[in-house]
C-alpha positions as CSV (number, residue, x, y, z in Angstrom):
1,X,-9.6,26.6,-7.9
2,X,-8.2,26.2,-4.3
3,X,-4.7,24.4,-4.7
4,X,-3.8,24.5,-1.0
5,X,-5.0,22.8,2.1
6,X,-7.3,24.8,4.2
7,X,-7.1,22.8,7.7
8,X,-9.2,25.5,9.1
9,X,-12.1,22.9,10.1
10,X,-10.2,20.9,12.3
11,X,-8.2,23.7,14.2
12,X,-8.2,27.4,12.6
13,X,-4.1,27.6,13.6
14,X,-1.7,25.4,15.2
15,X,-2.1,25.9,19.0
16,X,-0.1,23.2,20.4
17,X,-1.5,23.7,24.4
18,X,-5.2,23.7,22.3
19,X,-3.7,20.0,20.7
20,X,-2.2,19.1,24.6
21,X,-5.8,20.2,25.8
22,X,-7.4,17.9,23.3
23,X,-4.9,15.2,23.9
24,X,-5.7,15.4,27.4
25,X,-9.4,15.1,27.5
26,X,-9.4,12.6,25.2
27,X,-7.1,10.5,27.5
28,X,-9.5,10.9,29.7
29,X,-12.4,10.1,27.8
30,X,-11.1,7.4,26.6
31,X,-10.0,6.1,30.6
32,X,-13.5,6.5,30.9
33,X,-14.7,4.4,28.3
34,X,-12.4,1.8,28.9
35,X,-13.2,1.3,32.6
36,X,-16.7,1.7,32.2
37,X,-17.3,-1.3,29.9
38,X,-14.1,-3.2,31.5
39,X,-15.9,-6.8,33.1
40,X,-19.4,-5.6,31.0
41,X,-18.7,-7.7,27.4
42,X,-19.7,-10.9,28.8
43,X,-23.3,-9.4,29.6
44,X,-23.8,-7.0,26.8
45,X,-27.0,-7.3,24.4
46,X,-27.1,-6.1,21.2
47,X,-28.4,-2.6,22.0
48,X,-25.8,-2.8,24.0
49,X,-23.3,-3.9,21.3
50,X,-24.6,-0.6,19.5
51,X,-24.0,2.4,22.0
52,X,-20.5,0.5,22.9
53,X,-19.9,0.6,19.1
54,X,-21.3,4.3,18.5
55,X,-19.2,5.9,21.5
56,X,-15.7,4.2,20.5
57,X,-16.4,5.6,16.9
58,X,-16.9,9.1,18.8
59,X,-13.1,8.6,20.2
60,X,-11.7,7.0,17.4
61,X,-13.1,10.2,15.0
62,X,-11.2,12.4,17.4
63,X,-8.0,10.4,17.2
64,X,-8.0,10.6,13.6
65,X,-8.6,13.9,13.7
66,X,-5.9,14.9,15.5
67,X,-3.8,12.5,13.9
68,X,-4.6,13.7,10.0
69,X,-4.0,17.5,11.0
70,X,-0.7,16.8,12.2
71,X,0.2,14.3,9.5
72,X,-0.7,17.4,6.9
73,X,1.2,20.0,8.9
74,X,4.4,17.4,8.7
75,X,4.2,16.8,5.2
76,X,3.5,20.3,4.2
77,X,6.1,22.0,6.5
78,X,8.5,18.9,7.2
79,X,11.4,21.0,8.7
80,X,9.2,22.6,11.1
81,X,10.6,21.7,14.4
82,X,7.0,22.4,16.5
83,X,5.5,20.7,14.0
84,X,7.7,17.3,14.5
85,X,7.4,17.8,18.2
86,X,4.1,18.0,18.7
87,X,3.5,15.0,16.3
88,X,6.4,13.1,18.2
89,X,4.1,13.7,21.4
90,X,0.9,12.7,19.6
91,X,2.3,9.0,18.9
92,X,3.6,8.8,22.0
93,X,0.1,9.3,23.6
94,X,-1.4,6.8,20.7
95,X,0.7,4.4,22.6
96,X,-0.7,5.3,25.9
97,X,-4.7,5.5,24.6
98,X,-4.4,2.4,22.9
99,X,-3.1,0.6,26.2
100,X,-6.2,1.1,27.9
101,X,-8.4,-0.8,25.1
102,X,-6.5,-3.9,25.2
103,X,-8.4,-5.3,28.4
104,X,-11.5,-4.6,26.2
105,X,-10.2,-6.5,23.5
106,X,-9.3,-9.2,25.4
107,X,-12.9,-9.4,26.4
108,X,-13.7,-9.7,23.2
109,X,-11.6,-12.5,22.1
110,X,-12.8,-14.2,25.5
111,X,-16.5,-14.1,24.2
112,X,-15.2,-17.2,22.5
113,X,-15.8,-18.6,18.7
114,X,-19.6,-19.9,18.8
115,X,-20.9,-16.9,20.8
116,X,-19.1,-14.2,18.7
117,X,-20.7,-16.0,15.6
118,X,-24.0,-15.8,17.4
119,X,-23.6,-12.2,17.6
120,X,-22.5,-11.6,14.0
121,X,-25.9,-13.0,12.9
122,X,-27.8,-10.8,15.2
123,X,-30.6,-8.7,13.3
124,X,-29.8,-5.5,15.0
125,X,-26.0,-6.3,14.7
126,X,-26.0,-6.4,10.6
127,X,-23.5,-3.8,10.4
128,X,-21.2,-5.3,12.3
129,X,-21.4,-8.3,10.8
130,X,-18.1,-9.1,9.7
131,X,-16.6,-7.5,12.5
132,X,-17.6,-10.6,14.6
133,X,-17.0,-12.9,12.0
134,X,-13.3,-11.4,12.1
135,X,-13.2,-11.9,15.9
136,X,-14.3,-15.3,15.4
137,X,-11.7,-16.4,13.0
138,X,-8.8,-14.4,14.5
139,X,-9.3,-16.4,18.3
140,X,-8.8,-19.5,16.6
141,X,-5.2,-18.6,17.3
142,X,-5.8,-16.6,20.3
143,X,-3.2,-18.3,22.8
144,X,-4.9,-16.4,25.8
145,X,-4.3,-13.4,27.3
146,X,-1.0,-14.5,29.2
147,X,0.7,-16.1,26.4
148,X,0.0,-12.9,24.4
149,X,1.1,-10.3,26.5
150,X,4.5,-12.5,27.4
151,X,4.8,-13.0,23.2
152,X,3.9,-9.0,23.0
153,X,6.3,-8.1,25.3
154,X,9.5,-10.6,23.9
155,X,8.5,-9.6,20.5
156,X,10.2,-5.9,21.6
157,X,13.7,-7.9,21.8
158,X,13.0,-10.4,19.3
159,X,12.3,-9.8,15.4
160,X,11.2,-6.2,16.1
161,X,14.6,-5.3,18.0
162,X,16.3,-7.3,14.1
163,X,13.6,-5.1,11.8
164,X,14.9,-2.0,13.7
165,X,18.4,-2.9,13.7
166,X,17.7,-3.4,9.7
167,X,16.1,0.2,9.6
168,X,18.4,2.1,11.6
169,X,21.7,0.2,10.2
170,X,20.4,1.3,6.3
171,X,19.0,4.5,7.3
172,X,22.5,5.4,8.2
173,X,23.8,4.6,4.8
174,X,25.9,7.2,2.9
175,X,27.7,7.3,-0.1
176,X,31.0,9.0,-1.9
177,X,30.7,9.3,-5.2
178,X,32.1,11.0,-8.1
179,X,29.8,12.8,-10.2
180,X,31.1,14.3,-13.1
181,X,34.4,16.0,-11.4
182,X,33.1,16.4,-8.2
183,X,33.1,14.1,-4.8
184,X,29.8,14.1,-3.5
185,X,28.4,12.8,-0.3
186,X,25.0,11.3,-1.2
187,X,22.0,9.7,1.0
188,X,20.9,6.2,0.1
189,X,17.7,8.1,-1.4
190,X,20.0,10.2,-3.6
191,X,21.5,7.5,-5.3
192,X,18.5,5.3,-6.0
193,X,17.2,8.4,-7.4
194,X,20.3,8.4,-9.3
195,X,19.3,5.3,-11.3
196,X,16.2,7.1,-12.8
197,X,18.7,9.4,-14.3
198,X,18.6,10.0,-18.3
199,X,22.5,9.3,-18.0
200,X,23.5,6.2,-18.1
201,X,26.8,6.4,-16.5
202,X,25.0,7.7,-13.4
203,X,22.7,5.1,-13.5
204,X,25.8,2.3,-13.7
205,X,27.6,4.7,-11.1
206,X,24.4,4.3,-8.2
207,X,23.4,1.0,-9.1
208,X,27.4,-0.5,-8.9
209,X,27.5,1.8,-5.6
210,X,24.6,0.7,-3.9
211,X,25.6,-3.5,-4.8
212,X,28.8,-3.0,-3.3
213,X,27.5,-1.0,0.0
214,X,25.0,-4.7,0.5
215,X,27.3,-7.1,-0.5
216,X,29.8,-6.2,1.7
217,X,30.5,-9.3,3.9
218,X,29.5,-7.4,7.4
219,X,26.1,-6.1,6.3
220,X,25.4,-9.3,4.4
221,X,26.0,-11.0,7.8
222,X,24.2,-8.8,10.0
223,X,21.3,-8.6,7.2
224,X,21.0,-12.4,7.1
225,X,20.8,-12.5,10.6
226,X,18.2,-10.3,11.0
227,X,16.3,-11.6,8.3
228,X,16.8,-15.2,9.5
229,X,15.2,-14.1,13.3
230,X,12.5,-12.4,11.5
231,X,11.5,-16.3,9.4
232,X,12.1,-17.5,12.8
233,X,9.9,-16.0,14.7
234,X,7.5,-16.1,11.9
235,X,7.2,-19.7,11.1
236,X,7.3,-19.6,15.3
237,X,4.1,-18.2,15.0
238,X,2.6,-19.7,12.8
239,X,3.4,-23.1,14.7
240,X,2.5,-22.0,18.0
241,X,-1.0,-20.5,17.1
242,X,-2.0,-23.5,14.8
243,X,-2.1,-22.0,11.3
244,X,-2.1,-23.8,8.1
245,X,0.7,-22.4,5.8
246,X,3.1,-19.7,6.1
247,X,1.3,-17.3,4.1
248,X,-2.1,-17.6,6.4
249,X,-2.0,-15.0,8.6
250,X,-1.4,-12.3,6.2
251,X,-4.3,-14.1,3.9
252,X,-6.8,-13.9,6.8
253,X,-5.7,-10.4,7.6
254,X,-6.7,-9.3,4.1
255,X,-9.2,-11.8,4.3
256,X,-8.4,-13.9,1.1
257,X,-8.6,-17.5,0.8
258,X,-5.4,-19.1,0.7
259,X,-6.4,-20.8,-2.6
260,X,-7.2,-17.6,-4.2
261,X,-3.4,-15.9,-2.8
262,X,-2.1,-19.0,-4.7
263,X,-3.9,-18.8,-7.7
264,X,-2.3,-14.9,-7.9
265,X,0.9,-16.1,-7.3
266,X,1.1,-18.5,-10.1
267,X,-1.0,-16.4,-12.7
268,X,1.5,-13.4,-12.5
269,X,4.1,-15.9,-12.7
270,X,2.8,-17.9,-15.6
271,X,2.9,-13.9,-17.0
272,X,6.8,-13.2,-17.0
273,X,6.6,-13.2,-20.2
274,X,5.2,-10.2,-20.3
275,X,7.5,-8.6,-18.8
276,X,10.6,-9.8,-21.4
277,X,8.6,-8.0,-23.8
278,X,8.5,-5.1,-22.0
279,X,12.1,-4.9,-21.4
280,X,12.6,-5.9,-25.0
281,X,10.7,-2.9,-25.9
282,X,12.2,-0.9,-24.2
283,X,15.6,-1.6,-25.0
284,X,14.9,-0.9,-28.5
285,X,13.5,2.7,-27.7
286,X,17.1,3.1,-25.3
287,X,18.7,2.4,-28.5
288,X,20.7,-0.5,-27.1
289,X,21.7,-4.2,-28.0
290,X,20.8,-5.5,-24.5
291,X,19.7,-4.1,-20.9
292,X,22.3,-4.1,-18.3
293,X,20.9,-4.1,-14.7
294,X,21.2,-0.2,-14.5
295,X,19.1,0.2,-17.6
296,X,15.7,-1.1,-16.3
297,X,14.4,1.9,-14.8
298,X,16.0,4.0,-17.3
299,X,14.1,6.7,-18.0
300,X,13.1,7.7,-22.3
301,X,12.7,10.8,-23.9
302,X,9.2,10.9,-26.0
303,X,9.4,14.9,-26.0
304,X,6.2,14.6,-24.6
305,X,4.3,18.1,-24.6
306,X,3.0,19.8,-21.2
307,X,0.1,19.3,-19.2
308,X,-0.4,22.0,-17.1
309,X,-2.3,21.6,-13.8
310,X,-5.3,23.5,-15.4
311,X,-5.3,21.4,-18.7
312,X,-5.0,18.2,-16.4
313,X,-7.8,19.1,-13.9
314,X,-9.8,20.2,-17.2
315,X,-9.6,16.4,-18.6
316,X,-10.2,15.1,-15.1
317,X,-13.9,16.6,-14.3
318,X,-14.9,16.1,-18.0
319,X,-13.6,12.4,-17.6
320,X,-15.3,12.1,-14.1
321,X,-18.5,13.9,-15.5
322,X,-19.1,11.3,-18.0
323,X,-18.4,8.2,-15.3
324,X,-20.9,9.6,-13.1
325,X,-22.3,12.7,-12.1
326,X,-21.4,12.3,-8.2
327,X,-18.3,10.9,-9.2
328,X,-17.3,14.5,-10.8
329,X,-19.2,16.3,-8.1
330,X,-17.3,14.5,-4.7
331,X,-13.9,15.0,-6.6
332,X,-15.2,19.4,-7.2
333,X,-16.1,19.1,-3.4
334,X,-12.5,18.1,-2.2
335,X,-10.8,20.9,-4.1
336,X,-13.8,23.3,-3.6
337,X,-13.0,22.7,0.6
338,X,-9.6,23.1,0.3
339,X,-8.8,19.5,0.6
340,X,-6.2,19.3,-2.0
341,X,-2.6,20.7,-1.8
342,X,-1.6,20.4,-5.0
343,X,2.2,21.6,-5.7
344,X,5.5,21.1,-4.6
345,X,7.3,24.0,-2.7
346,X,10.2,24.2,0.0
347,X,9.8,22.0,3.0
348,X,7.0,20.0,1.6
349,X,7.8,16.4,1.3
350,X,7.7,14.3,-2.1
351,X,5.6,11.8,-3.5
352,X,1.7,12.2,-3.1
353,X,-1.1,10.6,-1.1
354,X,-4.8,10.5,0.7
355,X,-5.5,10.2,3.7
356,X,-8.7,9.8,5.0
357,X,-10.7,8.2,8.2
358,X,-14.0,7.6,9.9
359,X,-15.8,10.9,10.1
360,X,-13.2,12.4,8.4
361,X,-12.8,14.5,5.5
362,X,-10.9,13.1,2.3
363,X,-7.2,15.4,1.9
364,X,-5.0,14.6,-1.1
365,X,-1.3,15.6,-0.9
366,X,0.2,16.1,-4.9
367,X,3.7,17.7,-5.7
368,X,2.4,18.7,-9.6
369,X,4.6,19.0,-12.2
370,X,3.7,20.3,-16.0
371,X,3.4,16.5,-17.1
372,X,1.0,13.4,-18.2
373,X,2.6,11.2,-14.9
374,X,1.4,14.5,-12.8
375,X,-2.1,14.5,-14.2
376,X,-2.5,10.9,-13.9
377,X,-0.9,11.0,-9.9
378,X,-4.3,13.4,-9.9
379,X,-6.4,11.1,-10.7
380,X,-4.8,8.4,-9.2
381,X,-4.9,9.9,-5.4
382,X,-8.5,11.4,-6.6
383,X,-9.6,7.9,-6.5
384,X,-8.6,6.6,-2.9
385,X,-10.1,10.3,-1.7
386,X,-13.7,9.1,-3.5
387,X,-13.4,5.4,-2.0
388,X,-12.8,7.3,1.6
389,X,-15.9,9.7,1.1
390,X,-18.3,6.7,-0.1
391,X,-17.3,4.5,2.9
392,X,-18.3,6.8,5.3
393,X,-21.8,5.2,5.2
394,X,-19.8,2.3,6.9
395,X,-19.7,2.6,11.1
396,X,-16.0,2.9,12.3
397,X,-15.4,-0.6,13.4
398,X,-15.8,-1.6,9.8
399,X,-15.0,1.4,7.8
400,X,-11.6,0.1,6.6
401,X,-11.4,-2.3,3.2
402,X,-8.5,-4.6,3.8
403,X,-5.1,-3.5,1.7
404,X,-5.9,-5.9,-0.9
405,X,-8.8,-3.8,-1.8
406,X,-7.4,0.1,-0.9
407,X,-6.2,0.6,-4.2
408,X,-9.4,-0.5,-6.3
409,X,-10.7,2.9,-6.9
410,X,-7.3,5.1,-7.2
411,X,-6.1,2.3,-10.3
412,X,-9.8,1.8,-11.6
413,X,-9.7,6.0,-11.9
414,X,-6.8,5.8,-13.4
415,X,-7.5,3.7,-15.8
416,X,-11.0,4.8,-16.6
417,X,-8.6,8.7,-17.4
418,X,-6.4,6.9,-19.3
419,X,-9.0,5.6,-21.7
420,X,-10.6,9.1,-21.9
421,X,-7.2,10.6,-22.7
422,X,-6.6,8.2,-25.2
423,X,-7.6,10.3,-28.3
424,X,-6.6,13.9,-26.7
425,X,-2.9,12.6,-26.7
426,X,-0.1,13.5,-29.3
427,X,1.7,10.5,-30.4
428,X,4.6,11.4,-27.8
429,X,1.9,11.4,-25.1
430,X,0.4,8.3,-25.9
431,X,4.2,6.8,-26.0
432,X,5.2,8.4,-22.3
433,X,1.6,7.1,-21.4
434,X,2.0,3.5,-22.1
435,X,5.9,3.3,-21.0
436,X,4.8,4.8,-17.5
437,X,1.3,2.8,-17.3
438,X,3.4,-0.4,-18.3
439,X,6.3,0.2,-16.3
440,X,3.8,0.5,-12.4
441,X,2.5,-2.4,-14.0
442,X,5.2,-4.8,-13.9
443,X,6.2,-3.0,-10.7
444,X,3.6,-2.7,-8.6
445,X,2.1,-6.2,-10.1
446,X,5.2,-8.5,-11.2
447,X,7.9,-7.4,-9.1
448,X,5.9,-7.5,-5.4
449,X,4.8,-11.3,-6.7
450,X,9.0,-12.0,-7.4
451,X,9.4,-10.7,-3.7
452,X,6.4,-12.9,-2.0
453,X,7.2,-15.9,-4.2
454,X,10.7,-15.6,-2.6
455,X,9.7,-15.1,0.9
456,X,7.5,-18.0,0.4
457,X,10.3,-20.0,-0.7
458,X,12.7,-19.3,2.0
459,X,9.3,-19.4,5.2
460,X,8.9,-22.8,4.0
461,X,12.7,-23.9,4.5
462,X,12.9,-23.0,7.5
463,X,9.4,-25.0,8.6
464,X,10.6,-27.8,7.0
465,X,13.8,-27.3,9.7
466,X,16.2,-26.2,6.9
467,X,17.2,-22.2,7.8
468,X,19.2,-20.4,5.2
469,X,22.6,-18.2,5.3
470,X,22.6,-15.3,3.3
471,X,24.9,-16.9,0.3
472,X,21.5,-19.2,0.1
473,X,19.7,-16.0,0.4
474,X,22.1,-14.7,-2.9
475,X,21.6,-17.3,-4.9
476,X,17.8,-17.7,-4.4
477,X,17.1,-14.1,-5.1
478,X,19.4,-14.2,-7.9
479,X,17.1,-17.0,-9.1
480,X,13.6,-15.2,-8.8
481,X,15.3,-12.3,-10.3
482,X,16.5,-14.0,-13.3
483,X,13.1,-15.8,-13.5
484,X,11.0,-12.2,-13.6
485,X,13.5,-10.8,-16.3
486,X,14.2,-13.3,-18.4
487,X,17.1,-13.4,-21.1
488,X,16.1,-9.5,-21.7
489,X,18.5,-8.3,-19.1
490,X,22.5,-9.4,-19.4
491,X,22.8,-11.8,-16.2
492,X,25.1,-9.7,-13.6
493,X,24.4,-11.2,-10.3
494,X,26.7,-9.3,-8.2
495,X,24.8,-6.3,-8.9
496,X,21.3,-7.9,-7.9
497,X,21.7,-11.1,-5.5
498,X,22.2,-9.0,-2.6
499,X,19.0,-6.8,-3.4
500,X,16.7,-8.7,-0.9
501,X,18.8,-7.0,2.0
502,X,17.8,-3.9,0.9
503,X,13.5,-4.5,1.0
504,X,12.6,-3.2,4.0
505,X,9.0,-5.0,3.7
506,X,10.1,-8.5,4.1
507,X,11.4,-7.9,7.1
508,X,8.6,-5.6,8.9
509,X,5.8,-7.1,7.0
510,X,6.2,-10.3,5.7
511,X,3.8,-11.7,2.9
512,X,2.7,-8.0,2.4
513,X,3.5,-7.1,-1.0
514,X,1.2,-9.5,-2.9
515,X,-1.5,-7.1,-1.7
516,X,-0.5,-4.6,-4.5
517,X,-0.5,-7.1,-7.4
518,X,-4.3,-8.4,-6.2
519,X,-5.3,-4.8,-5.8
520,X,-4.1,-3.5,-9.5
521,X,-5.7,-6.4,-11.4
522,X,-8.7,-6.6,-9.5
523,X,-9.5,-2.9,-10.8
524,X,-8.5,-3.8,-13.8
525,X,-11.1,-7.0,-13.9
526,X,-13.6,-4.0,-12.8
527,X,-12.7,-2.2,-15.3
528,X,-13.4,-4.8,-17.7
529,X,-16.8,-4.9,-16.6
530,X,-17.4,-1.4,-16.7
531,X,-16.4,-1.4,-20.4
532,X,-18.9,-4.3,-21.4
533,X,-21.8,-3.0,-18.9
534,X,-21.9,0.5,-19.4
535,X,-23.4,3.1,-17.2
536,X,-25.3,-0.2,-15.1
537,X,-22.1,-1.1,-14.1
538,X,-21.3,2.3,-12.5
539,X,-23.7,2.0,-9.0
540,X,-22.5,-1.2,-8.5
541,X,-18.8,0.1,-8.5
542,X,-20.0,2.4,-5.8
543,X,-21.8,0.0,-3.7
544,X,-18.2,-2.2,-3.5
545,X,-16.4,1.1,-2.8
546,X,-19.2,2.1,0.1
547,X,-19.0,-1.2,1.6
548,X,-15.6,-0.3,3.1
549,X,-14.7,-3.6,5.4
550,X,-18.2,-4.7,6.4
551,X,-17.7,-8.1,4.5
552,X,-15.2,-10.4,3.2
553,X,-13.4,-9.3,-0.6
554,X,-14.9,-12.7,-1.5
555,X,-18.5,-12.5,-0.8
556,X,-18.4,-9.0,-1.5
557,X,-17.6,-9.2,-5.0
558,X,-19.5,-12.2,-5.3
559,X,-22.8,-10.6,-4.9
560,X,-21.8,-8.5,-8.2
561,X,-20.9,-11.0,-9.9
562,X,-17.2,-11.0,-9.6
563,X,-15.4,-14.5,-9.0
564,X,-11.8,-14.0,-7.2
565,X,-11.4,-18.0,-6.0
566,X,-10.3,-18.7,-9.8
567,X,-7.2,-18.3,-11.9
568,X,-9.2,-16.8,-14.6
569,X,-9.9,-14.0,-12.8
570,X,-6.1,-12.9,-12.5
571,X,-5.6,-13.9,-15.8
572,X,-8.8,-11.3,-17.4
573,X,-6.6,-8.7,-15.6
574,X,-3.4,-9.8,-17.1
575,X,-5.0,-9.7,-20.2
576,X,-5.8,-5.6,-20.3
577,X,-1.8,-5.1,-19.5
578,X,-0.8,-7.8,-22.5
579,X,-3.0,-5.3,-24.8
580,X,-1.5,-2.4,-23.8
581,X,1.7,-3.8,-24.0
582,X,0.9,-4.6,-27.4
583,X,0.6,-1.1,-28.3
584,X,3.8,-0.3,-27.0
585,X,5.2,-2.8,-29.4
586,X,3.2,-1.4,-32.3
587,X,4.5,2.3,-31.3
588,X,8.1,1.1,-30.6
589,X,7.8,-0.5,-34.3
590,X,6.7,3.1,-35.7
């Protein structure tokens, strides 16, 4: 089995004057395209609408291209200075490429409400569909091309010159610490590794170090100043273009009803109960009385036995095999072609990803270990490669699901190999399976919901006039915070009340987060179905997965049978978690 990339199809060696070459013509090209159709939108007809569609999906499979093979060559080879160059020089001509579309788009927008709804229910303009309706709804706030441009151009010294000063001020970040006997100089990523640490004297050590490097008064000023430009300019926004609620223009932007967004937020919330339990069991497998703040991502020993790569790819195509035959055979494909790179070597950065595009192939990035949380990182990034290959049926302008719906089939996968590992697993296994399954849970699900519902609370003071300083900032964090863990962890708020400072999404992407928690319990509500419908349920999984972006989450999963609008549906998902965190108890009782 091939366990490195082969990048061989898109260039058979790096050649950076072939990538300037390419670079080049496509500027051109794309110069081309844009002036040819520049003061044409107003007249085009739907056949018209399909060659402008099919040739900007020729340029935009050429971007991504590009784009994808230097992205791997980075990743793999991350100290490679030619490497970083020539990727440096590929964003900056992004910049320059995507300049020349923006007349087009304002075209577009200029088309006006009723006529781009007219075209969105043109017969030979199905598959664009909800690429018009998009259009439609997103110029309700359109403030015309000169206000946008002037807003575009401020926005540079406004909140995106405060996100970068956030960036650059905690990128900058280094700590002295004594480890052991020795005075180390650590990186900010260092020591929040550090608190994953089996010793909990480390773990007190980063977690004190890293409080006392936010709280200080200078960065808490600076950090609620920046923060407090970025609300601005937000609930500015918001104002000027008309919208109703500070969460709405991330909710049309993932395309979600704000009803349904609400409904989320107060179903996980309704569910921090959940989460005490969790940390309850957990503190009784740490052996201790109580938490402290430094103990909740403590790491336990189960002795768990190893999974090695072949075992874990072994499980995984028997697992896939019985889901569904092209299931299995698309995931063979991707490592057959050289499309996964599977372990971790010098250079080579951490973590693990997909990355995928219209008319592109699916690659998978892993950094294997001998473990279960390797093999189910596998299947996990196996998943979002399969959702990638089955919406290439999709044209490019709506190939894309929103983020709310990018992780359905990497957590759906998982879960579907979780349940087939089930009886394979020693009693260690089963232990390190649930405590890691649990713990993303009430991360990726719980946590993201504490941050939104906190950003929500703070937006909405300052529309109602009432901006905050960053000791209100504190003590409403501290309050969320307390809220999500309960009387499980011993209340310390000067190691926590600070910690908003130190989320780099609520300050370049407001609202953002609460597209992980719909994402991981919608799969799970899938999942649900799969298990009560069998092998029918299995093409219509693939149908949702194919249909990329071409219609709303809502109506999508409506035609299946799949109700989002209500709280139930958050709640069925919620439901899964509560009865695996039931098994934890049972084991933790053992």
């Amino acid at each position: 089995m091939k366990t490195e990339w082969n990048l061989d199809s898109i260039y058979d060696k790096f050649d950076s004057a072939l990538i300037i070459h390419d670079l080049i013509t496509l500027y051109t090209d794309c110069t081309h395209f844009a002036s040819q159709y520049a003061g044409t939108i107003q007249r085009m007809t739907p056949d018209d609408w399909n060659t402008y569609f099919a040739r900007e999906e020729q340029l935009d499979t050429r971007i991504a291209q590009i784009a994808i093979y230097l992205n791997l060559l980075v990743a793999k080879h991350s100290q490679n200075a030619d490497y970083l160059q020539m990727s440096q020089k590929f964003d900056l001509e992004i910049v320059s490429i995507s300049t020349l579309f923006l007349p087009l788009k304002d075209e577009i927008l200029a088309l006006g409400y009723d006529r781009l709804l007219s075209l969105s229910a043109e017969p030979q303009l199905i598959l664009f569909q909800n690429y018009f309706v998009q259009a439609a709804q997103g110029i309700q706030h359109y403030l015309g091309e000169k206000t946008e441009r002037a807003l575009s151009q401020k926005s540079l010294s406004g909140a995106r010159a405060f996100v970068d000063l956030h960036e650059q001020l905690t990128a900058d970040f280094s700590y002295n610490l004594m480890v052991g006997d020795e005075l180390k100089t650590l990186t900010e990523s260092e020591v929040r590794a550090m608190r994953l640490s089996p010793d909990r004297t480390k773990r007190e050590l980063a977690t004190r170090a890293l409080a006392t490097k936010y709280a200080q008064k200078e960065h808490q000023v600076i950090f609620a100043k920046a923060y407090s430009a970025v609300v601005q300019s937000w609930v500015a926004d918001i104002t000027l273009r008309g919208y109703d609620g500070v969460m709405a223009p991330r909710n049309e932007s993932e395309e979600l009803e704000t009803q349904t967004v609400d409904n989320l937020l107060s179903a996980v919330r309704e569910h921090y109960p959940l989460y005490h339990r969790f940390l309850k069991a957990k503190t009784a497998l740490l052996g201790l009385e109580k938490l402290e703040v430094w103990d909740i991502f403590a790491p336990i020993d189960t002795q768990e036995d190893e999974v090695t790569f072949e075992q874990a790819t072994t499980w995984y195509f028997e697992c896939a095999g019985q889901f569904d035959t092209e299931w299995e055979s698309i995931s063979r494909r991707i490592f057959d072609a050289g499309q996964v790179d599977v372990f971790p070597k010098t250079g080579k950065v951490g973590g693990a990803f997909a990355n995928y595009s219209k008319g592109t192939k699916s690659w998978v990035m892993l950094n294997n270990l001998p473990n279960l949380d390797s093999a189910f990182t596998l299947a996990h990034e196996l998943g979002h490669a399969i959702h990638g290959e089955l919406s290439q049926i999709q044209p490019a302008a709506v190939y894309s699901s929103p983020l709310a719906l990018a992780e359905t089939a990497s957590i759906f996968n998982e879960t579907l190999f979780g349940k087939y590992l089930e009886p394979r697993l020693t009693p260690a296994q089963k232990l390190q399976y649930l405590l890691t399954k649990l713990d993303d849970f009430f991360s990726t699900i719980f946590r993201q919901i504490m941050y939104v519902s906190f950003e929500k609370e703070v937006h909405e003071s300052f529309l109602a006039g009432n901006p905050l300083s960053f000791g209100e900032y504190n003590t409403l964090w501290a309050q969320h915070t307390e809220a999500l863990y309960g009387e499980a962890v011993i209340k310390n708020k000067e190691l926590y009340q600070m910690n908003w400072s130190a989320i780099p999404h609520i300050f370049h992407t407001p609202f953002y987060c609460y597209t992980y928690a719909f994402g991981n319990l919608l799969s799970l509500e899938l999942y649900q179905k799969y298990t009560q419908e069998g092998d029918a349920f299995v093409p219509i999984f693939k149908q949702i997965l194919a249909a990329g972006g071409s219609k709303p989450p809502r109506e999508l999963l409506a035609e299946h049978g799949i109700d989002i609008s209500t709280k139930q549906f958050f709640e069925r998902g919620l439901s899964v978690i509560e009865h695996q965190l039931e098994q934890l108890e049972r084991a933790t009782r053992k």
